[in-house]
C-alpha positions as CSV (number, residue, x, y, z in Angstrom):
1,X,42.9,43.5,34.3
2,X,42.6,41.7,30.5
3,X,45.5,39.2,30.8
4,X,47.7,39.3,27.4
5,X,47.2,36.7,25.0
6,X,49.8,34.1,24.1
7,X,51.4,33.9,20.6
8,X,50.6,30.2,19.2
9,X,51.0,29.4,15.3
10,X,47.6,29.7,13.7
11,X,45.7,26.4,13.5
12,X,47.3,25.3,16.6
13,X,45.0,27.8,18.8
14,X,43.4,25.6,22.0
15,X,39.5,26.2,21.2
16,X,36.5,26.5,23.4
17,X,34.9,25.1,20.7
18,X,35.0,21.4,22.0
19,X,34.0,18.5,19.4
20,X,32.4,17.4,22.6
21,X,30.5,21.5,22.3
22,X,29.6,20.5,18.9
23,X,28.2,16.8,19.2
24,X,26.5,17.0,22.9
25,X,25.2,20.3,23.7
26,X,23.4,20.9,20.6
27,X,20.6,19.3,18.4
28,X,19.5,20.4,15.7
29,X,15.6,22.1,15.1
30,X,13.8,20.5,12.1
31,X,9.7,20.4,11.5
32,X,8.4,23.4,13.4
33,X,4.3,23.4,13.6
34,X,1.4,24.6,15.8
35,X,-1.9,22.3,17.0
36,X,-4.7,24.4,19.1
37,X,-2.0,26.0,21.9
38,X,0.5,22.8,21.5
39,X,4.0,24.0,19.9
40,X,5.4,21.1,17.8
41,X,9.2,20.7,16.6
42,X,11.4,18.3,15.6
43,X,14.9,17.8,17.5
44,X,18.1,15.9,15.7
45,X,20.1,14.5,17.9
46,X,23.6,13.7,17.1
47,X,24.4,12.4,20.7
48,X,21.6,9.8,20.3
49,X,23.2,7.7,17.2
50,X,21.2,10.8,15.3
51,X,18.0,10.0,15.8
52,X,15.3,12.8,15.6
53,X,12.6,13.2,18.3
54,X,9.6,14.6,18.1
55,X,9.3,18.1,20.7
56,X,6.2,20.1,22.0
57,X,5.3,22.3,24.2
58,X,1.8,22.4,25.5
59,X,-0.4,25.5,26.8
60,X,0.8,25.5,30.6
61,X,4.7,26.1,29.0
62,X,5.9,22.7,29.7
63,X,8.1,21.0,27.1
64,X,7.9,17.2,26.7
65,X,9.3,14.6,24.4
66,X,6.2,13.0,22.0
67,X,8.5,10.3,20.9
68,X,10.9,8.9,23.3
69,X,13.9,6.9,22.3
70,X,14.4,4.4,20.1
71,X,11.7,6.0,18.1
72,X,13.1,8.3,14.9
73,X,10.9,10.4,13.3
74,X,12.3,10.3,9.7
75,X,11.0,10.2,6.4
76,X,13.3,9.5,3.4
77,X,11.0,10.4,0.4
78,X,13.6,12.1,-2.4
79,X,16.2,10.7,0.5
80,X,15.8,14.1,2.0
81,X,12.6,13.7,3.6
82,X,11.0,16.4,5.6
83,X,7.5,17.3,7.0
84,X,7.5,13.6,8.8
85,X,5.2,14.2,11.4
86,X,1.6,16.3,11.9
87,X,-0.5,16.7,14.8
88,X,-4.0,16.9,15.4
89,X,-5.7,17.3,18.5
90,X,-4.7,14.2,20.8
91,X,-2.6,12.4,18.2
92,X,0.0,12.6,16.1
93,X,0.7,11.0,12.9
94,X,4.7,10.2,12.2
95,X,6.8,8.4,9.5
96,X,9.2,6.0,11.5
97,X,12.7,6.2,9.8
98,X,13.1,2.4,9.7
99,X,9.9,1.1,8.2
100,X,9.1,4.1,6.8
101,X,5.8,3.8,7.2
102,X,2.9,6.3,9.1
103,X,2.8,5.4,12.6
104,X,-0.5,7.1,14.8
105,X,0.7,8.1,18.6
106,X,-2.3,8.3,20.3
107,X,-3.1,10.0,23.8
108,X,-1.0,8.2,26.5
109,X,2.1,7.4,24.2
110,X,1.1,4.3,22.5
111,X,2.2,3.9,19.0
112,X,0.9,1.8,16.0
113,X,1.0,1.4,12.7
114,X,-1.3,2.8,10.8
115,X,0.0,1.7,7.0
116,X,1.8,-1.8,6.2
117,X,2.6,-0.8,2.6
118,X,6.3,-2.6,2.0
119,X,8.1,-0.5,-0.9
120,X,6.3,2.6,0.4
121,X,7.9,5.5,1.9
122,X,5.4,9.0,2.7
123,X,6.3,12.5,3.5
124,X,4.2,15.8,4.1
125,X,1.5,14.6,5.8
126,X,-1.9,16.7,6.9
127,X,-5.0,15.9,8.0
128,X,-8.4,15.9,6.6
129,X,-10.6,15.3,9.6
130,X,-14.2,15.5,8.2
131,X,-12.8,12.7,6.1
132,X,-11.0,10.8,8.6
133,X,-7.9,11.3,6.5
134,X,-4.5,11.8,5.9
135,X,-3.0,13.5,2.8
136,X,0.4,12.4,2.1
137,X,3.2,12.2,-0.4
138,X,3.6,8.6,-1.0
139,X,6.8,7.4,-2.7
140,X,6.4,3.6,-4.3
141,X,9.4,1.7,-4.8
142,X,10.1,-1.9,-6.4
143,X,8.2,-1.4,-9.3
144,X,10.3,-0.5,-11.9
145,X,13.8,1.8,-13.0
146,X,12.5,4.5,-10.6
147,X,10.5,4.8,-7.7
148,X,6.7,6.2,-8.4
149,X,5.9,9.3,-6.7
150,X,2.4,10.4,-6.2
151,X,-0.7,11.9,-4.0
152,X,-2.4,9.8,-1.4
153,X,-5.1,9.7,1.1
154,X,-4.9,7.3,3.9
155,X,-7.6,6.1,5.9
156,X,-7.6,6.9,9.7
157,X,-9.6,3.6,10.6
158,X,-8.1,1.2,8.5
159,X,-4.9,2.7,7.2
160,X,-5.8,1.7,3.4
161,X,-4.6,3.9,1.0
162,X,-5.7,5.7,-2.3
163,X,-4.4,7.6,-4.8
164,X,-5.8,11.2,-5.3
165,X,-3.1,12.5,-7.9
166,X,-0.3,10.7,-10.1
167,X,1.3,10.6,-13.5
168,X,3.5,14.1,-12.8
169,X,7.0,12.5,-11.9
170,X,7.2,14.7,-7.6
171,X,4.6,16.1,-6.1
172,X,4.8,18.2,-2.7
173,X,3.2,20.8,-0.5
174,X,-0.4,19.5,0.2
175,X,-3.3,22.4,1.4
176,X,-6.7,22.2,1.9
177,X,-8.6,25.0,2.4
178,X,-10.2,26.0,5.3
179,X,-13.8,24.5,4.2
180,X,-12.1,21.6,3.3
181,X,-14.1,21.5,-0.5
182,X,-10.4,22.8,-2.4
183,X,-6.8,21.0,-2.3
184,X,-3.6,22.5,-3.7
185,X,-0.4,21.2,-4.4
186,X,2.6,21.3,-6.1
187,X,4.0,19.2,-9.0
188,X,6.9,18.8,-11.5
189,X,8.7,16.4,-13.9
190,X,12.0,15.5,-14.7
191,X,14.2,17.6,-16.2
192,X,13.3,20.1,-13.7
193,X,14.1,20.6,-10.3
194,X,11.6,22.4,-8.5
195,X,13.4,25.6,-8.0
196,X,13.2,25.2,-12.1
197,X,9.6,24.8,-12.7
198,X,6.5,23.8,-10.9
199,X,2.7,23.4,-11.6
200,X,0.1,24.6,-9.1
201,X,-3.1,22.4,-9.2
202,X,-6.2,23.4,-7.5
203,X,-8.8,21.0,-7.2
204,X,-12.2,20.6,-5.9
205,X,-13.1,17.7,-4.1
206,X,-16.7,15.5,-3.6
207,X,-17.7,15.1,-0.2
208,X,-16.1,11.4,-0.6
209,X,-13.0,13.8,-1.3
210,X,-12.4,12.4,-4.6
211,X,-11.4,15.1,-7.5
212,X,-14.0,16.6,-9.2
213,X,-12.0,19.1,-11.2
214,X,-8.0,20.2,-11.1
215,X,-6.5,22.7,-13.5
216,X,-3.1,24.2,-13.2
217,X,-4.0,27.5,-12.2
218,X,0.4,29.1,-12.2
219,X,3.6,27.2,-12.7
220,X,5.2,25.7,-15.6
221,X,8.3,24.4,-17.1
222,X,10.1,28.0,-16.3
223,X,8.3,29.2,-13.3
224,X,9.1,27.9,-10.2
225,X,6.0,28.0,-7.6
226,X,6.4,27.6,-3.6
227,X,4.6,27.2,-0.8
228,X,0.7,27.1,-1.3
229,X,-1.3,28.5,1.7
230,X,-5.2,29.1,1.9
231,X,-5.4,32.5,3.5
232,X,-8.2,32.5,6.7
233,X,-10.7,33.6,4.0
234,X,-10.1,31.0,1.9
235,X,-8.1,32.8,-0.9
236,X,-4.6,30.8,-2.4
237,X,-1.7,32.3,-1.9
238,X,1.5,31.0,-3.0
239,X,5.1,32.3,-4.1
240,X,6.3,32.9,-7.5
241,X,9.8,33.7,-9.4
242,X,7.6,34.9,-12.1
243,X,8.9,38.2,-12.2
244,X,12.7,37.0,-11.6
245,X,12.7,37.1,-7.8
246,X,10.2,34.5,-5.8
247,X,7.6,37.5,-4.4
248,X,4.3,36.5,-3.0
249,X,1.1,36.6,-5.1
250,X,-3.0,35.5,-4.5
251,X,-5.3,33.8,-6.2
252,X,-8.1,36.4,-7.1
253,X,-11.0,34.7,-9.5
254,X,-8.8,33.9,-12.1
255,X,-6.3,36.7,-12.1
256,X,-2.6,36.4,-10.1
257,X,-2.1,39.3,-7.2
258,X,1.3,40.4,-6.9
259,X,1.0,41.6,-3.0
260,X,4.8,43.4,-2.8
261,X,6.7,43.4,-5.8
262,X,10.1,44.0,-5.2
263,X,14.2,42.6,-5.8
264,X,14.0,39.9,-3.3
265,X,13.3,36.0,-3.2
266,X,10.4,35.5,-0.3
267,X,11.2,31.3,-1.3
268,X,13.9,28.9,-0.7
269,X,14.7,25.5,-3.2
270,X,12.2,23.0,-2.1
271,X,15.6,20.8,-1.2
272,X,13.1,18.9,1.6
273,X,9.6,18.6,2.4
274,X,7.5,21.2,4.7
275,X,9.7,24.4,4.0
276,X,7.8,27.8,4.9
277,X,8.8,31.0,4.7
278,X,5.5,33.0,5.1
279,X,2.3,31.9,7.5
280,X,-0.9,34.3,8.2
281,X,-1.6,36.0,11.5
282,X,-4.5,37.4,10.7
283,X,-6.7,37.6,7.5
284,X,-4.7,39.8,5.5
285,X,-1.9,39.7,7.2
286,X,0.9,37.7,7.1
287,X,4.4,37.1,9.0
288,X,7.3,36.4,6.2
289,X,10.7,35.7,5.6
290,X,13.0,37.3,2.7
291,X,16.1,37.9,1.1
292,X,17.6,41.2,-0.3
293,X,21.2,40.3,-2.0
294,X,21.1,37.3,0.0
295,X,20.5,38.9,3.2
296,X,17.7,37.5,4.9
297,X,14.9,39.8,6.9
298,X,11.5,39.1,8.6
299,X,8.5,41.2,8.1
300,X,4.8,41.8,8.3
301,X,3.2,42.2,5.1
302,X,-0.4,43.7,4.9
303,X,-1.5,41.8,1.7
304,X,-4.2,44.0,0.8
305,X,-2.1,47.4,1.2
306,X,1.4,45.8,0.2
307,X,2.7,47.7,3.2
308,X,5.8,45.2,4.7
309,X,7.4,46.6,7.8
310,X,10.3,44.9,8.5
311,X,10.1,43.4,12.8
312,X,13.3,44.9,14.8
313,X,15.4,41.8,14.9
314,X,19.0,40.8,15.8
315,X,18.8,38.0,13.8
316,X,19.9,37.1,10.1
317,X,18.4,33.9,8.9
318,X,14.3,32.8,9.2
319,X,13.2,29.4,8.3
320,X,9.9,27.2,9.4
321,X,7.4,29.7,9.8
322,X,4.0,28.1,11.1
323,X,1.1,29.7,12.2
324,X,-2.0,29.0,14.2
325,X,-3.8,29.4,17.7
326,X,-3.3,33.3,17.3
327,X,0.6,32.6,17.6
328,X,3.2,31.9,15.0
329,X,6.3,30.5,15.5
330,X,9.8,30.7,13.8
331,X,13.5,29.5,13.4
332,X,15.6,32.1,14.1
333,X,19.4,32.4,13.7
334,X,21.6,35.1,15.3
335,X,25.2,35.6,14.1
336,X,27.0,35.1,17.5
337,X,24.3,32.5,19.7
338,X,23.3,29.4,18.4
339,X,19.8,28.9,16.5
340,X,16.3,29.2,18.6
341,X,12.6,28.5,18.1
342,X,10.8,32.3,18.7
343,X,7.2,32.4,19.4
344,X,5.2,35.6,18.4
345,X,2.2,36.8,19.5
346,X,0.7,39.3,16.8
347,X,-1.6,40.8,19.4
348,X,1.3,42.0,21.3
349,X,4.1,42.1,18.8
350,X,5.8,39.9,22.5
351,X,8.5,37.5,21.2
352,X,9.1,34.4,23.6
353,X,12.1,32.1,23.1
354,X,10.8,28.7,23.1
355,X,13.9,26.1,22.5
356,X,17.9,26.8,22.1
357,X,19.5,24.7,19.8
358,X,22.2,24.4,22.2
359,X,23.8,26.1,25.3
360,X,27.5,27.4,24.7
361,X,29.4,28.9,27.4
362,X,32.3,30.7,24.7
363,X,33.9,33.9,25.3
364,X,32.2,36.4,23.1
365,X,35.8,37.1,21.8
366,X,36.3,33.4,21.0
367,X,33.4,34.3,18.9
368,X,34.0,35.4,15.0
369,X,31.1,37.2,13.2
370,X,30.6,36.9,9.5
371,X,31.3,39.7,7.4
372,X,29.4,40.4,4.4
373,X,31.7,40.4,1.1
374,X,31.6,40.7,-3.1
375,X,34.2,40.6,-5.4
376,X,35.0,40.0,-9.7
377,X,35.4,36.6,-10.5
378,X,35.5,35.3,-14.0
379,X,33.4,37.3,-17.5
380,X,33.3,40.2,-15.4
381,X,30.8,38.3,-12.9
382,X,30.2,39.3,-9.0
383,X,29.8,36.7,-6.6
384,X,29.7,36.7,-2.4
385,X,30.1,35.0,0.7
386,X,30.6,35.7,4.5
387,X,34.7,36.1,6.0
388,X,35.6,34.8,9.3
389,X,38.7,36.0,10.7
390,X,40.6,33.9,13.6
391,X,38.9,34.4,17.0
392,X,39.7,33.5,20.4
393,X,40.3,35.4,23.9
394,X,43.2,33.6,24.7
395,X,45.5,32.9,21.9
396,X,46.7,35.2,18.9
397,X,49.2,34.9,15.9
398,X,53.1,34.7,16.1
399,X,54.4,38.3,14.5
400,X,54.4,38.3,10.6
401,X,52.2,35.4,10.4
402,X,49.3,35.4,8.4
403,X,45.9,32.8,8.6
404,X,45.5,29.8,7.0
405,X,41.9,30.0,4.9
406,X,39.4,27.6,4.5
407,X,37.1,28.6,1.7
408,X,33.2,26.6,2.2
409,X,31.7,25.2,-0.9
410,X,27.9,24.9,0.1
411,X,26.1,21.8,-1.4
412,X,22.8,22.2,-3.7
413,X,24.5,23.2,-5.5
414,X,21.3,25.0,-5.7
415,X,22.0,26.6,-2.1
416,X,22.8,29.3,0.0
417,X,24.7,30.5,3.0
418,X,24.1,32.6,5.3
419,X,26.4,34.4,8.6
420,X,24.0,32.8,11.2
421,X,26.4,31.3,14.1
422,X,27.4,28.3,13.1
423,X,30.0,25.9,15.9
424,X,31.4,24.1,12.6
425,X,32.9,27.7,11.1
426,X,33.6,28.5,14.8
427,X,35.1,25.3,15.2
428,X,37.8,26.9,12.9
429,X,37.9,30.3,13.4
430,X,38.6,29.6,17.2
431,X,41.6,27.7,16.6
432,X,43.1,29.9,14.0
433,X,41.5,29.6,10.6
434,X,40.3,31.9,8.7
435,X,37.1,31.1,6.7
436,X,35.0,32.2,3.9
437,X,31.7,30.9,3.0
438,X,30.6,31.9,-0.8
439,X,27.4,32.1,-2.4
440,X,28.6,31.6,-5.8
441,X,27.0,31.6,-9.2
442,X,24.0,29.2,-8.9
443,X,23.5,30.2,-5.2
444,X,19.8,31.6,-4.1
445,X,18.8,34.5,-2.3
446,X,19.9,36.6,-5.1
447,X,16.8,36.4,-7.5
448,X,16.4,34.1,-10.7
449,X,19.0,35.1,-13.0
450,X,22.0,34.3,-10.4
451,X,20.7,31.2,-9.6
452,X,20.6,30.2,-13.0
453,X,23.7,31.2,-13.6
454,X,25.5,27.9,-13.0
455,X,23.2,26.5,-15.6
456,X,25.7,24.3,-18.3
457,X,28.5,26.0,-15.6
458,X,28.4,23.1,-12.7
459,X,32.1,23.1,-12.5
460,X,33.6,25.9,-13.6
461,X,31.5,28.9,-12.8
462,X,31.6,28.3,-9.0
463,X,35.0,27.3,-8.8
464,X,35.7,30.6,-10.7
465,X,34.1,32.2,-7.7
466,X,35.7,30.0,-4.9
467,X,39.2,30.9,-6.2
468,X,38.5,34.3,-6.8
469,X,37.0,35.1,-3.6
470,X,39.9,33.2,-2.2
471,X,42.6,35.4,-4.0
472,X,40.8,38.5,-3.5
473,X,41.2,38.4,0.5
474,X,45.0,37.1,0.0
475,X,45.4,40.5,-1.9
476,X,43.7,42.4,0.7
477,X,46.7,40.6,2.8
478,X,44.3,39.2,5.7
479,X,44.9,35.5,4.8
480,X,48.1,33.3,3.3
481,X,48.4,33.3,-0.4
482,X,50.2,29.4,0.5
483,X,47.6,28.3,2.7
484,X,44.7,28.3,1.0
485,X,42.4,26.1,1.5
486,X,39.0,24.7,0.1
487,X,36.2,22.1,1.3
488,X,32.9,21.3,0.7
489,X,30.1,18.7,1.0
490,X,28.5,16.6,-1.8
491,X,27.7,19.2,-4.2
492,X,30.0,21.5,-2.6
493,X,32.5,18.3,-2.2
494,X,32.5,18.7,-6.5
495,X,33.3,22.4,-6.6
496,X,36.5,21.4,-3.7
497,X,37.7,18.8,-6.1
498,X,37.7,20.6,-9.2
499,X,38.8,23.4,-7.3
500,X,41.8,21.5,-6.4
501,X,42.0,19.9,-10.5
502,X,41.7,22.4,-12.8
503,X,42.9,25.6,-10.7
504,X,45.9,26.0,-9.2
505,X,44.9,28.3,-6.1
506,X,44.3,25.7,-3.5
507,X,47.1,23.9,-1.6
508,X,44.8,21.5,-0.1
509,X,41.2,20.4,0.0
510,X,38.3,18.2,1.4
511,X,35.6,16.9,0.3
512,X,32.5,15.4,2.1
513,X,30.6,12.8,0.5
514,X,31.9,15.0,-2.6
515,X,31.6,13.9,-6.5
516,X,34.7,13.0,-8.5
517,X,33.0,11.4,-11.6
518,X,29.8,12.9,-13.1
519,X,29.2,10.4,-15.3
520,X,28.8,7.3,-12.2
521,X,26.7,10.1,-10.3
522,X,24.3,10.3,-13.6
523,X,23.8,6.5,-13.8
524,X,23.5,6.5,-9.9
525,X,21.9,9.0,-7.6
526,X,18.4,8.7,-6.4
527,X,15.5,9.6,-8.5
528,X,15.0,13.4,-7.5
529,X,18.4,14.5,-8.5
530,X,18.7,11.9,-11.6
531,X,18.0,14.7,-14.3
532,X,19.5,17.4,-12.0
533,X,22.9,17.3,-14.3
534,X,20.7,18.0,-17.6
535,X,20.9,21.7,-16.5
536,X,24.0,22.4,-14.7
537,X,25.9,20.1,-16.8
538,X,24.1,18.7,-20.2
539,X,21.4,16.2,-21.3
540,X,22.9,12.8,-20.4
541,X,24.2,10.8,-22.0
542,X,24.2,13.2,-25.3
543,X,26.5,15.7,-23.4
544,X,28.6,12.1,-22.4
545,X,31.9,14.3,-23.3
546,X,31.6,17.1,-21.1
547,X,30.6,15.1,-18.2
548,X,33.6,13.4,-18.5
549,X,35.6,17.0,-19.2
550,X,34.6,17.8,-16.2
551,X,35.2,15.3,-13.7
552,X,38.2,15.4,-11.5
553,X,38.0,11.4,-11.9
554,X,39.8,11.8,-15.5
555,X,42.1,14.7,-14.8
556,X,44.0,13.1,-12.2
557,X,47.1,14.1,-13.8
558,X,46.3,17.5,-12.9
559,X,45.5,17.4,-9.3
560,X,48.5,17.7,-7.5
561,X,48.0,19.0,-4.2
562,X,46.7,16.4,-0.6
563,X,43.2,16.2,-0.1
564,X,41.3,13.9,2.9
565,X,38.6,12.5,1.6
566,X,35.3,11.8,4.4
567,X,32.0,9.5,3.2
568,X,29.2,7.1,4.6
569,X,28.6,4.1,3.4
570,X,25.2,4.6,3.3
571,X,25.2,6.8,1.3
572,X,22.6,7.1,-1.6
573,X,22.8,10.5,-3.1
574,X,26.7,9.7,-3.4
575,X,27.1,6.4,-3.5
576,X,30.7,5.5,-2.1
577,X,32.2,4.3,-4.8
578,X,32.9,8.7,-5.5
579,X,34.8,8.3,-3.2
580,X,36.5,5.2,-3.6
581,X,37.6,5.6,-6.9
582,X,39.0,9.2,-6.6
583,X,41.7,7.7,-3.6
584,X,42.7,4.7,-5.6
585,X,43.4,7.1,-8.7
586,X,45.2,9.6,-5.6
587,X,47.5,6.9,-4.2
588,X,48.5,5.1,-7.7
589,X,50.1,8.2,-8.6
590,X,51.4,9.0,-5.0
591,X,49.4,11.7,-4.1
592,X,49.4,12.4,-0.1
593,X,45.6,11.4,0.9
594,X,43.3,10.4,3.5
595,X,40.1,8.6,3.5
596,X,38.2,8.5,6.4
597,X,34.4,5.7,5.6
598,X,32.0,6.2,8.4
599,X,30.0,2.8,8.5
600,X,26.3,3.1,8.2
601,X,26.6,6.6,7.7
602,X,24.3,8.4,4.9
603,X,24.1,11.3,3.0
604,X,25.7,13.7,5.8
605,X,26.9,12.6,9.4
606,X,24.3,11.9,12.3
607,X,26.0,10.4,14.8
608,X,28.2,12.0,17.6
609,X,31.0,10.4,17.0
610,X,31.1,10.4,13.5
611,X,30.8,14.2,13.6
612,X,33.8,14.5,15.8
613,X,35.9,12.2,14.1
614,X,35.3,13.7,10.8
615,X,36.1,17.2,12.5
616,X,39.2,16.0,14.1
617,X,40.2,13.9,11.1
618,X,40.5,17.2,9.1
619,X,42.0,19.1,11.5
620,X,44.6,16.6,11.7
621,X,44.8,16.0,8.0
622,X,45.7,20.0,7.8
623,X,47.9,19.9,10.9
624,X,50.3,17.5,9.1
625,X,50.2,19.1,5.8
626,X,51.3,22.4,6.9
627,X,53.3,21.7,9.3
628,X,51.7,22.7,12.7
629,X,50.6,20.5,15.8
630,X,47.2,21.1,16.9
631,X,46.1,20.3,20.3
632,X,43.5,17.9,21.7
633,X,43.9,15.4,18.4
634,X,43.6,11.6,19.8
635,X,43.8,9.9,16.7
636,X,46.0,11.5,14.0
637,X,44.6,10.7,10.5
638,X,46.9,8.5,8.6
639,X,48.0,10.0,5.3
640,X,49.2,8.2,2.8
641,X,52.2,8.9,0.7
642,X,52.5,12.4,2.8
């Protein structure tokens, strides 16, 4: 017999959904690749002060740790990082996050270093064994205003290093082809980002593997090119957003192949190194991730025919597609289980699961699904986003009472979200929130034109959407017009706070490692993101007055609502001083806020603790501003003039 539920104020729910759920049962699956029959991923671990390990699973199905403790497998090239390890036969190469440098594991466990290059951080490694090489992004710093990115080879015997390609201002993505006499890669400059415009260089190499000859064979300042792969047969492929969307195309003599033209984005923003969305089972066949209006689907494409069938899934988001050994392996997100790392064997069509990102133990009616919704914001535009209603078994709303909403800002802001289950939304919809996650103007997964819709509209354009998809569900009467809420992180933690400015929708907001003066983040941010503003914003410092138009900093005035503020001090994408500056202005005029500085901290929260404190800090923070008591709090956040 299903025992009644009992009426508790939303917000004040008790939760399955444990900080403890959230911080110890779950890592989070990075750098997915394949070596012979060995399965290689990377594992971050918040319960471990967030260090990342180094997974994989060898032919006889046991899983072992490559890398144990204290060693982090991090690179920090662009601050990101990404692709920080590769194997290759009995070793494996890795960037240690502390020095930074390439470290060789060999057979056995034993690490050394194999480069002492102080300055020099490296990312997206592969090997070229008939040269007893490594390939590598290498990032110099100490030299000058900006750190110099370029291509390098390392020795395997001796660890020296030499430069095989430099002068563009990034360079990523690394492929040699399969008779090791061709390398590809990608490069840009500043203004653009590389979801803006990249060049594809093929080269031929001397046995010595010096370039012979390079031309940029796609790419430009307006075409944004991602992920080279050699095909089995040697052939380039790659991804284009040529035609507006990012479709796959091949290299044929010295014509482009468009292999399934069609409304949908087959690429992501190259935000880190080693992103894949496509990988080859066979010689003409390939497994590969897309998105249709956002919505993401995997499928088989035949590139000769351009026949895709799309592979019965029960999953909604695909990432870190790698291929080899006659297997090829996936990220896989489900809307109601937690992320896992699929195997598939083409020869079969057999799907293994092959790593959980976590094990959760929560009543499927505890659990709330995303549901897919549009609505007119501002100039007659149409954005999107996913709605969470409250969920939870146990607990439901006192009569008459409507949810509380907390509307997600996603960071980029060159970005996306999708419904996968997440424990942070559920976090919230569990104890009585209600929460919608928008893809607003400037998101991707919708094609070219959408994403350059924020273009000169950082600011106004995606807040326009935030409060409109905010409004639209309080006049569809499933949330409360007074509660609304908004919250984002760094790039989303700019859209909360001018959310919460220049609008007058919100009635409270927080922002994570968010940006409150664009003019400080254009003098200081890190190198990949220091011309990011010429395009959403304006050239800098010619466009000096509408950075400073826009900037919650100097409309202070105007933002009259509390907000809890939550940074690292670490931080070098935004610096703390964002944050800093934005509470001093708050509590001179005696605005009720909180500010919560997680020491040694970075861009994001790693550590356990951190992460629950943050979580519990804003719980709190909207507990006292609305008046309810949620349960399970230790430390209440202080608030100040509240």
């Amino acid at each position: 017999m299903t025992q009644p539920k009992t009426a508790v104020p939303y917000g004040a729910w008790p939760s399955p959904v444990t900080t403890e759920l959230i911080t110890r049962g779950g890592v989070g699956i990075g750098q997915v690749s394949l070596d012979g029959e060995a399965i290689y991923w990377t594992e971050l671990r918040p319960g471990e002060g967030g260090r990342t390990a180094l997974m994989r699973r060898l032919a006889d199905g046991s899983i072992e740790e490559a890398t144990p403790d204290p060693i982090n497998v991090r690179s920090r090239v662009h601050e990101y990082g990404g692709a920080s390890y590769v194997a290759a036969g009995d070793s494996v190469y890795y960037v240690d996050g502390l020095s930074q440098q390439v470290m060789h594991l060999r057979p056995g466990g034993k690490t050394a270093a194999l480069t002492d290059t102080e300055g020099c951080r490296y990312a997206d490694l592969l090997v070229d064994a008939p040269r007893g090489r490594l390939i590598a992004v290498q990032e110099v710093h100490g030299g000058g205003s900006e750190p110099v990115n370029r291509l390098a080879a390392i020795d395997l015997a001796t660890g020296t290093v030499s430069v095989i390609a430099q002068g563009a201002d990034f360079y990523t993505a690394p492929r040699l082809s399969p008779d090791g006499t061709r390398l590809a890669w990608l490069e840009w400059d500043h203004p653009n980002m590389p979801w803006d415009g990249t060049r594809l260089r093929l080269a031929d190499l001397a046995v010595d593997g010096t370039v012979e000859t390079d031309a940029v064979i796609a790419g430009g300042p307006d075409e944004s090119v991602f992920q080279p792969e050699f095909a089995p047969d040697g052939r380039l492929h790659f991804v284009s957003d040529r035609s507006g969307f990012w479709n796959l195309y091949r290299l044929d003599a010295a014509a482009h192949t468009a292999l399934c033209p069609m409304e949908a984005d087959f690429g992501q923003p190259y935000w880190v190194f080693g992103m894949r969305t496509y990988a080859f089972i066979g010689p003409t066949r390939l497994l590969c991730a897309y998105a249709v209006e956002g919505a993401w689907r995997l499928g088989i494409l035949d590139a000769e025919t351009g026949g895709l069938d799309d592979l019965d899934s029960d999953c909604c988001a695909f990432s870190q597609i790698a291929g080899g050994g006659g297997l090829v392996c996936y990220l896989a997100g489900n809307p109601q289980r937690p992320e896992e790392l699929r195997c598939l064997e083409p020869a079969t069509g057999k799907v293994r699961v092959i790593r959980r990102a976590a094990k959760v133990d929560i009543p499927e009616a505890s659990i709330s699904v995303g549901q897919k919704v549009s609505f007119s914001s501002a100039d007659g535009a149409t954005a999107h986003g996913y709605f969470y209603p409250p969920a939870n078994a146990d607990h439901q709303a006192v009569d008459g009472e409507l949810p509380p909403l907390i509307v997600k800002s996603h960071g980029g802001p060159t970005g996306q979200t999708e419904r996968s289950f997440n424990l942070k939304i559920q976090y919230w919809t569990s104890r009585g929130f209600a929460v919608l996650d928008v893809n607003y103007r400037g998101s991707s997964g919708f094609g070219r034109e959408f994403r350059r819709a924020l273009d000169g509209l950082w600011g106004i354009a995606d807040v326009e959407d935030c409060a409109a998809g905010a409004l639209y569900l309080a006049d569809k009467g499933l949330v409360d017009r007074e509660r609304l809420i908004v919250t984002g992180g760094s790039a989303g933690g700019y859209t909360t706070l001018c959310a919460l400015t220049f609008t007058e929708t919100f009635r409270a907001g927080a922002s994570h490692y968010g940006v409150g003066d664009l003019e400080a983040l254009a003098r200081d941010t890190h190198k990949l993101e220091s011309r990011y503003l010429d395009r959403l914003v304006g050239p800098w410092p010619e466009a000096r007055a509408t950075y400073r138009d826009r900037s919650p900093i100097h409309a202070i005035g105007r933002l009259s609502c509390p907000v809890i503020f939550l940074q690292g001090s670490e931080d070098k994408v935004v610096p703390p001083n964002q944050a800093d500056d934005m509470v001093s202005a708050l509590d001179a005029k005696g605005q009720p806020v909180a500010y919560v500085l997680f020491e040694g901290e970075g861009h994001g929260f790693r550590q356990a603790e951190n992460i629950k404190r943050a979580l519990d800090a804003e719980l709190s923070f909207y507990g006292q501003v609305f008046g309810f008591a949620p349960p399970g709090i230790d430390e209440p956040v202080a608030i100040r003039n509240l």
